[in-house]
N, C-alpha and C positions, 0 to 999 in steps of 0.2 A: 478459503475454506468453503466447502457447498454444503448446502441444507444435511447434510447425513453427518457435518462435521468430521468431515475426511477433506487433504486437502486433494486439490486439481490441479495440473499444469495447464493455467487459465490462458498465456499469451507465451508464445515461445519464438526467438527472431535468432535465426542459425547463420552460420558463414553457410557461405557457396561450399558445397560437398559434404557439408555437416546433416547427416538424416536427423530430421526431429521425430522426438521423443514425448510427444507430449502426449498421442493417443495410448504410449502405456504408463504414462505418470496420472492417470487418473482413481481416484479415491483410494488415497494411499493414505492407510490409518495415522493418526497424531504419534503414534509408537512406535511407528519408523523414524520419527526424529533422534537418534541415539543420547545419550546423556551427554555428551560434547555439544550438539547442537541445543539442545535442552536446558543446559547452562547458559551455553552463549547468547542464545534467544530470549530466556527470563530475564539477562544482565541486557535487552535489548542491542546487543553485541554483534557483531557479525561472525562470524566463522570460516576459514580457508584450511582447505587441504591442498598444503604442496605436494605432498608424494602420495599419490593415490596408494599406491603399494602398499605402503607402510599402514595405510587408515583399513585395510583389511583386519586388520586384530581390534583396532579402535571399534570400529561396531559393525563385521560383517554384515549385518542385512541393508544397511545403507551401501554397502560394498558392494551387493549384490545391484543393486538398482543401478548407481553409478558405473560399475565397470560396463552396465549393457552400453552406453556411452562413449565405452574404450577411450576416459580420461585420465590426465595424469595431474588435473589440477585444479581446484573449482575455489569460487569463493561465493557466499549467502550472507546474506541480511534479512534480517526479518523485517517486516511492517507490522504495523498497529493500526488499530481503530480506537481510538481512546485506549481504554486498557486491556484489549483485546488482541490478542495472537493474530490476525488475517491471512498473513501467508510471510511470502520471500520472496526476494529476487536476489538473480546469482550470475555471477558469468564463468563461464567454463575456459580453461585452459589462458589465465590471463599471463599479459606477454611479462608485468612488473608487480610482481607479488606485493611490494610495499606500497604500491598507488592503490591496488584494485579494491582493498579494502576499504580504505578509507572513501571510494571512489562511490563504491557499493551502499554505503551509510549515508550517504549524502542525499544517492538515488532512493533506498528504501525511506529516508525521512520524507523527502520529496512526495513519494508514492503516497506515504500516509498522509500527508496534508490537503491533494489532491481527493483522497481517498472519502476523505471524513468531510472537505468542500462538496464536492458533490451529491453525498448524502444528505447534508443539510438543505442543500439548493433542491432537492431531489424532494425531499422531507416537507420543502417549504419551513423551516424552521423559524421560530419569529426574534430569536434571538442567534446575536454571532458568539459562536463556543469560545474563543479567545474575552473579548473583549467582553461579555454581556447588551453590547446595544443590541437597537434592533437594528438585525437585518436587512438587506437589499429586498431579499422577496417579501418579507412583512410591509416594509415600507411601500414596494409597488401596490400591493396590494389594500393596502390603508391610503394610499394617497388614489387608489382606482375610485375606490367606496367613497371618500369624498367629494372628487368630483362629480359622480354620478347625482350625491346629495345636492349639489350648488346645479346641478343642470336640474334636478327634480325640484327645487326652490331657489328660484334667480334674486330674489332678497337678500339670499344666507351669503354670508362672509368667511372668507377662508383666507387664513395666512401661512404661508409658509416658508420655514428657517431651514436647510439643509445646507450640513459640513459633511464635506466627501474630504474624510483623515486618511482615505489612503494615501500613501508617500509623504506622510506626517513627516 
């Protein structure tokens, strides 16, 4: 979602002869999401259209965007930011309708863990949102400030305990 809170087709990765779409998928209001995806999306769910065809009655204006596409089959997932809507990822025309879903859930969960890592790292956050410790970058930066203190006072005493729990 961008600053206007319209989404954008931020990253698009097409087969060989497939034209991307992504310079007209930009700031496309939250209301084109039709009540099917809208459901699916609140149940943090993914959503698949086998017959494009048929999803013309389901919610033409999303009909409308997709057929520019000339698909006949998509599947979406949404992502989160904590409790937040951010976007989807989908792939178009998949070859095993009962893989791609679940294929898709896996990648948007993915995307959002990545999503909400990075912003903390980004953030410098002093705590880890999972667990409540502190963090990698607090800790570089509290064990920076120390050091500095024991080179600015060669007297002072510092000890230090670190447990690296990843792969607990």
């Amino acid at each position: 979602m961008n600053e206007k809170e319209l989404y954008d087709n931020t990253y698009e990765l097409c087969a060989p002869g497939v034209a991307s779409e992504r310079a007209t998928l930009q700031d496309m209001p939250r209301d084109d999401l039709g009540s099917p995806f809208a459901r699916a999306f609140r149940e943090n769910s993914g959503y698949y259209i086998s017959d494009m065809a048929a999803f013309k009655e389901t919610d033409p204006m999303l009909y409308e965007v997709f057929s520019r596409q000339e698909l006949s089959s998509l599947v979406l997932c949404p992502f989160y930011f904590e409790t937040d809507l951010v976007g989807f990822v989908g792939v178009d025309e998949p070859k095993d309708m009962s893989l791609a879903l679940p294929v898709m859930q896996i990648a948007s969960s993915h995307m959002s863990g990545l999503l909400q890592k990075s912003f903390y790292v980004e953030k410098g956050a002093s705590a880890d949102s999972v667990t409540n410790l502190c963090s990698v970058t607090a800790f570089r930066h509290h064990v920076a400030y120390e050091l500095a203190e024991i080179q600015a006072n060669p007297g002072l005493k510092l000890d230090l305990v670190h447990f690296d729990i990843r792969n607990f």
